[in-house]
TORLO-668265 format. One record per residue: y, z, x of N, C-alpha, C in turn; chain; residue number from 1; residue in one letter. Coordinates in Angstrom, 3 decimals, always signed. Layout:
// TORLO-668265
Y Z X Y Z X Y Z X A NUM A
...
//
This chain:
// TORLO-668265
-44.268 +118.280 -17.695 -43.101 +118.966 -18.221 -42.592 +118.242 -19.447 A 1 X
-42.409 +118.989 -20.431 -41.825 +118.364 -21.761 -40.016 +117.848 -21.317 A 2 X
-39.496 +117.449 -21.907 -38.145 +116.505 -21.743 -37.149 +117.775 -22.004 A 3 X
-37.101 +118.703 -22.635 -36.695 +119.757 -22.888 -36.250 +120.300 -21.536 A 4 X
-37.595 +121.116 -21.066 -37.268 +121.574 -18.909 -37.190 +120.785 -18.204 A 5 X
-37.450 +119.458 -18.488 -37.120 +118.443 -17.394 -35.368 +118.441 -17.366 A 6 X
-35.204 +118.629 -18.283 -33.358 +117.692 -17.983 -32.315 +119.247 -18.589 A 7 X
-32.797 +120.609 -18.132 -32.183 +121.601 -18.545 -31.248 +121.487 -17.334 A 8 X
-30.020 +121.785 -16.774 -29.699 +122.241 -15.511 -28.949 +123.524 -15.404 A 9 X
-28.619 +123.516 -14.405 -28.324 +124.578 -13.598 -26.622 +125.144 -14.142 A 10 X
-26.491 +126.429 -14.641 -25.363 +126.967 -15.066 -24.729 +127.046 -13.895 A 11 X
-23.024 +126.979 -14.249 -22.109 +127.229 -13.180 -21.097 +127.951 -13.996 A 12 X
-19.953 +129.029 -12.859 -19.126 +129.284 -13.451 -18.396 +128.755 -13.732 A 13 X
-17.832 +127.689 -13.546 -16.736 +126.796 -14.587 -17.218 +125.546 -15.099 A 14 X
-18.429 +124.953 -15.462 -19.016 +124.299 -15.954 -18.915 +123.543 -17.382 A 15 X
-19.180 +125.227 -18.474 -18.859 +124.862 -19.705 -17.583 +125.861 -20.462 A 16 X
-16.885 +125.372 -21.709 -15.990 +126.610 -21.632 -15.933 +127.513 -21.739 A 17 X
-17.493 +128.114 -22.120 -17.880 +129.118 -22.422 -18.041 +129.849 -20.905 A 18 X
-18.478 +129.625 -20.067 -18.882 +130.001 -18.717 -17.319 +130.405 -18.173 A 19 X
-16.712 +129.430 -18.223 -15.058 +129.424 -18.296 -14.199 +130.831 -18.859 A 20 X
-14.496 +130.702 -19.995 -13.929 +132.176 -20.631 -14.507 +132.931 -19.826 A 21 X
-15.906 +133.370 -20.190 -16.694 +134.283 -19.359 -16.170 +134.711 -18.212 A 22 X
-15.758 +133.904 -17.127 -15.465 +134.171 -16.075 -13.924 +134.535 -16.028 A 23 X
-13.549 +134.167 -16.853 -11.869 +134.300 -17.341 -12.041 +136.051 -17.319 A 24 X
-12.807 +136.418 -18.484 -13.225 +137.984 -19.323 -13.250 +139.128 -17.821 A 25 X
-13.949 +138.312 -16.930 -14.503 +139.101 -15.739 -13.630 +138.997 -14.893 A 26 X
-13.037 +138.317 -14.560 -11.858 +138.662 -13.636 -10.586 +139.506 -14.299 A 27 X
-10.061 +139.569 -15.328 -9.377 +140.060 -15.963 -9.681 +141.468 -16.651 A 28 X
-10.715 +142.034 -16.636 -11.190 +143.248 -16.880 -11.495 +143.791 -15.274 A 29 X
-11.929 +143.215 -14.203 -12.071 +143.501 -13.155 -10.723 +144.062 -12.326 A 30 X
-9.959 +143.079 -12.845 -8.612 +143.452 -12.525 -7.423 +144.837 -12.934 A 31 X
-7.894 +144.625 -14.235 -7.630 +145.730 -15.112 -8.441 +147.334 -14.514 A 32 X
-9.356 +147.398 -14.322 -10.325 +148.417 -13.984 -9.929 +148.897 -12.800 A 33 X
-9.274 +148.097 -11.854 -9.268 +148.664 -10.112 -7.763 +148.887 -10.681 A 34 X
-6.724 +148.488 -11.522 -5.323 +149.126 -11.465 -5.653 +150.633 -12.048 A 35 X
-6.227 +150.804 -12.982 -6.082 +152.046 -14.150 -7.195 +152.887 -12.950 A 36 X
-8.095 +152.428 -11.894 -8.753 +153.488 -11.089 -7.865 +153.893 -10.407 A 37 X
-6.867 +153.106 -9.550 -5.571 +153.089 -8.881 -4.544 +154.123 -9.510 A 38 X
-4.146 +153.878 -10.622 -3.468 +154.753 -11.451 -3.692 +156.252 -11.334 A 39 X
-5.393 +155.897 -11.839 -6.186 +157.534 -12.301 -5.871 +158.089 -10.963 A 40 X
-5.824 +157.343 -9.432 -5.935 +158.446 -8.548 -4.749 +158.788 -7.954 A 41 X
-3.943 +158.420 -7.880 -2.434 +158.623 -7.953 -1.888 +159.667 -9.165 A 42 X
-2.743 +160.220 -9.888 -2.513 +160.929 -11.014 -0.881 +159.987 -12.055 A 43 X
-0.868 +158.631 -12.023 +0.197 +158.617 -12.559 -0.168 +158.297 -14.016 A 44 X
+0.859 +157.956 -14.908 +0.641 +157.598 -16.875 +0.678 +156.156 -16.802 A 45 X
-0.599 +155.589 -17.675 -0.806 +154.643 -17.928 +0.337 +153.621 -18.828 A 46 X
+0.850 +152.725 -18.165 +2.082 +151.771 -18.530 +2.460 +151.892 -20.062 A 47 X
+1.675 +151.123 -21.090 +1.806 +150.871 -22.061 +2.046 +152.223 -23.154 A 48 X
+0.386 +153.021 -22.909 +0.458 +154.004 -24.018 +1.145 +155.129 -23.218 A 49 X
+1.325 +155.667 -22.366 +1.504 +156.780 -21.945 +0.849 +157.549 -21.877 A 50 X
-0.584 +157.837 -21.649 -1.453 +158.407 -21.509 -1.799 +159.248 -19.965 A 51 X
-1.532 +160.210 -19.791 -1.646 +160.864 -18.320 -3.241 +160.751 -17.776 A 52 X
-3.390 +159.809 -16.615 -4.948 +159.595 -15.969 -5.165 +160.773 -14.933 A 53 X
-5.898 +160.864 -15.036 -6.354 +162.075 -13.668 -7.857 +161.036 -12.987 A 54 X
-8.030 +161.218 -11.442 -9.037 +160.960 -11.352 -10.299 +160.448 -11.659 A 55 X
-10.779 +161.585 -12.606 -11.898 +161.684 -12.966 -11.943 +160.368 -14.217 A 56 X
-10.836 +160.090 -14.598 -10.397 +159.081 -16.256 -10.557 +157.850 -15.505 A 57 X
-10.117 +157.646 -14.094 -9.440 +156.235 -13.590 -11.486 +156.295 -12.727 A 58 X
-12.102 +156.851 -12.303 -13.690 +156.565 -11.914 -14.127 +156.133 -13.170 A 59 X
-13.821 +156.445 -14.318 -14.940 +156.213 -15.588 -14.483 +154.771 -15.785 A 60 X
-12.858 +154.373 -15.353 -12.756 +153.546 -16.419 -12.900 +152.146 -14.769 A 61 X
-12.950 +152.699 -13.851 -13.678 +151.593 -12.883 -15.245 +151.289 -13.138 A 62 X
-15.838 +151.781 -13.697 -17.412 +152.388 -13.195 -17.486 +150.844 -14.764 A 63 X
-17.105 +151.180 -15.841 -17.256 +150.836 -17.335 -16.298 +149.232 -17.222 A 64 X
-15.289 +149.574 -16.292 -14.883 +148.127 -16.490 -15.514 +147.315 -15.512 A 65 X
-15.925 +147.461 -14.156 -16.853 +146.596 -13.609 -17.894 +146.393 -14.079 A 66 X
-18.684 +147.028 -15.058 -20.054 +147.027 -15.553 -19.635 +145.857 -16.611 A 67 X
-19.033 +145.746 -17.413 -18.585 +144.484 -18.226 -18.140 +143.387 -17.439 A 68 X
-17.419 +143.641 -16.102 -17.328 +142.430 -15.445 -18.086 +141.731 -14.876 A 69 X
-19.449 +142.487 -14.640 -20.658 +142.525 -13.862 -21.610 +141.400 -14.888 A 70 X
-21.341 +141.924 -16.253 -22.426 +141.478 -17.274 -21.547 +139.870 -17.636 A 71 X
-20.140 +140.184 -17.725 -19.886 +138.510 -18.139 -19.675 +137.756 -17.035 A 72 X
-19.954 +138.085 -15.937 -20.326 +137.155 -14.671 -21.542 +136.761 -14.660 A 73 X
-22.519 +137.556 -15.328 -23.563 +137.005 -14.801 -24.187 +136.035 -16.727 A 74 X
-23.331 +136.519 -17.480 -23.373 +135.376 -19.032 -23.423 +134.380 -18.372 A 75 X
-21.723 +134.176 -17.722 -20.939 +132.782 -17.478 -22.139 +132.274 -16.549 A 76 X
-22.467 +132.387 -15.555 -23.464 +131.653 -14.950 -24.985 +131.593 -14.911 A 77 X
-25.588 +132.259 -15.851 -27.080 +131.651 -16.609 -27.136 +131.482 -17.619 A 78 X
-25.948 +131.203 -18.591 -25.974 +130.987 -19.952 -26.366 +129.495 -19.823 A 79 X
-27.123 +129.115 -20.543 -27.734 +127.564 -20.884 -26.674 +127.149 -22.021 A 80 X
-26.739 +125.637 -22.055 -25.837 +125.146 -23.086 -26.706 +125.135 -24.272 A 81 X
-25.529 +124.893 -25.457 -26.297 +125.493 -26.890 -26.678 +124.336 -27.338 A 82 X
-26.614 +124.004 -28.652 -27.255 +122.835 -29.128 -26.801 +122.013 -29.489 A 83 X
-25.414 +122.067 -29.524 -24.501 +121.051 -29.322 -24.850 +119.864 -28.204 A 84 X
-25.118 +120.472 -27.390 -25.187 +119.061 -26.133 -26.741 +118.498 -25.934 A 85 X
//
């Protein structure tokens, strides 16, 4: 094994700060996604803009915000460190 894969290790989610954010991004869009599905099915208007959710608005925007929470969970923990270290 070259010195390179010998001494690579193992990503974690709070490891580097990047993994850190990452996991920051994903809980906070995760969070975001189950209120505004919550919202959509309660038919009520979204806080800020006022935008009326129905159902069908609050599934899309669970389906699209877990899928980003999904993808920077899985950054934060197989992202390798850059070349800095």
């Amino acid at each position: 094994m070259t010195s390179s894969t010998a001494s690579t290790r193992n990503g974690g989610l709070l490891e580097t700060p990047f993994s850190m954010g990452a996991t920051a991004v994903a809980a906070v869009t995760a969070l975001l996604s189950v209120f505004i599905a919550w919202t959509g099915y309660n038919d009520g208007v979204f806080p800020v803009i006022g935008y009326q959710l129905d159902i069908l608005t609050g599934a899309v925007a669970l389906v699209f915000g877990l899928g980003i929470a999904i993808v920077a969970l899985t950054a934060a923990a197989y992202m390798e460190p850059g070349f800095g270290e």
